[in-house]
C-alpha positions, 0 to 999 in steps of 0.5 A: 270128357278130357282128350289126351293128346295121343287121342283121336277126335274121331275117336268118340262117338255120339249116339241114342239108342231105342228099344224097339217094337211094331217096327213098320216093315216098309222101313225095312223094305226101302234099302238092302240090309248090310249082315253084320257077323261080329265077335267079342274078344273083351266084353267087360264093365263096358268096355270090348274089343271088337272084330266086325265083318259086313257085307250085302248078301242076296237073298237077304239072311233072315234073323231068327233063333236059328240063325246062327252067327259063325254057320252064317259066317261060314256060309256068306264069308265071300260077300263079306266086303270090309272088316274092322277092329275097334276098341270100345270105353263105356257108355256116359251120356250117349257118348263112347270112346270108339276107336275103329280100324278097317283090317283085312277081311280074311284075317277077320274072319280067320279071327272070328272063328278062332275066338272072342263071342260072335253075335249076328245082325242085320243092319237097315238105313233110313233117314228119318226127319233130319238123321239117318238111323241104323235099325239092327234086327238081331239073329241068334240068341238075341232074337227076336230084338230091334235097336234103332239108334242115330249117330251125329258128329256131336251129341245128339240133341233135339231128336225126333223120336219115332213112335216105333221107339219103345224106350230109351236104351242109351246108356243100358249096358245090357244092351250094348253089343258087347252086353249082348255078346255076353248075356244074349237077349233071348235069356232076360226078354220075358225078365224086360218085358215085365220090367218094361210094363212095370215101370213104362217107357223112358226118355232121356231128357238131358239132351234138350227137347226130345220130340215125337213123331 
């Protein structure tokens, strides 16, 4: 992918993204989640304009159907520590142009609740082998979904897969953040579960040898 000049190395990010199932509940256990509330301003073809706040919050906000993103928004906006504004490109071979501005946290929320599509999640940390992954569990109407993804400085090559990874999501629009703003998961869940069984679990190979756990 070229850079023009104006554009930020740091600008792009390299990730793989897994859809996920039997997530074992003690890798949930080993670090307090951050709650992520965050809203969609522009959610088309793949590109999005983002707002995020994030914060730790005790006791931990369980992610159910009924958790809602703007009542959780209003009800734990005082722990919500930091806020960004990123514009996001489209997905090409786990690679995405992401460019990302801390704003003030007031004037993100204030802008939450004033528009865009907001969803909800809760986002656990673990290292696992060499990489440190995120393990967003979604509330709302992407309940009950799992995403594990691992972000590197470069793309990400001769991953270790853990079994827990169902199929690979990577360069699914459907389920990017913004894609799940848009059409929440709760909508087409029973649609991919079929397609799921129909044609069975996928794999990037483009990306050296991926290996199992």
């Amino acid at each position: 992918m070229a850079m023009n000049e104006d554009e930020n190395e740091d600008d792009f990010e390299f990730e793989r993204r897994f859809f996920c199932r039997n997530l074992p509940r003690e890798l949930l256990g080993e670090s307090r989640p951050t709650l992520i509330v965050q809203s969609y301003y522009v959610h088309e073809d793949n590109f999005a304009l983002r707002v995020r706040l994030q914060g730790q919050v005790d006791p931990v906000v369980p992610m159910t159907t009924r958790t809602d993103a703007l009542h959780t928004l209003l009800e734990e906006g005082d722990h919500f520590e930091a806020a960004s504004m990123t514009a996001k490109g489209p997905s090409v071979g786990g690679t995405r142009y992401e460019a990302e501005r801390a704003i003030d946290p007031g004037i993100a929320l204030e802008l939450i609740l004033r528009g865009g599509i907001p969803i909800v999640k809760n986002r656990y940390g673990v290292w696992l082998d060499e990489d440190w992954w995120n393990l967003d569990v979604f509330g709302d109407g992407n309940a009950p979904l799992v995403v594990a993804e691992v972000e590197r400085t470069g793309p990400v090559t001769d991953l270790t897969i853990p079994d827990f990874c169902a199929t690979e999501i990577t360069d699914d629009p459907r389920f990017s953040n913004d894609g799940l703003a848009d059409h929440p998961f709760g909508d087409w869940a029973t649609n991919f579960d079929r397609e799921l069984k129909a044609s069975g679990p996928c794999f990037l190979t483009n990306f050296d040898q991926n290996r199992d756990s």
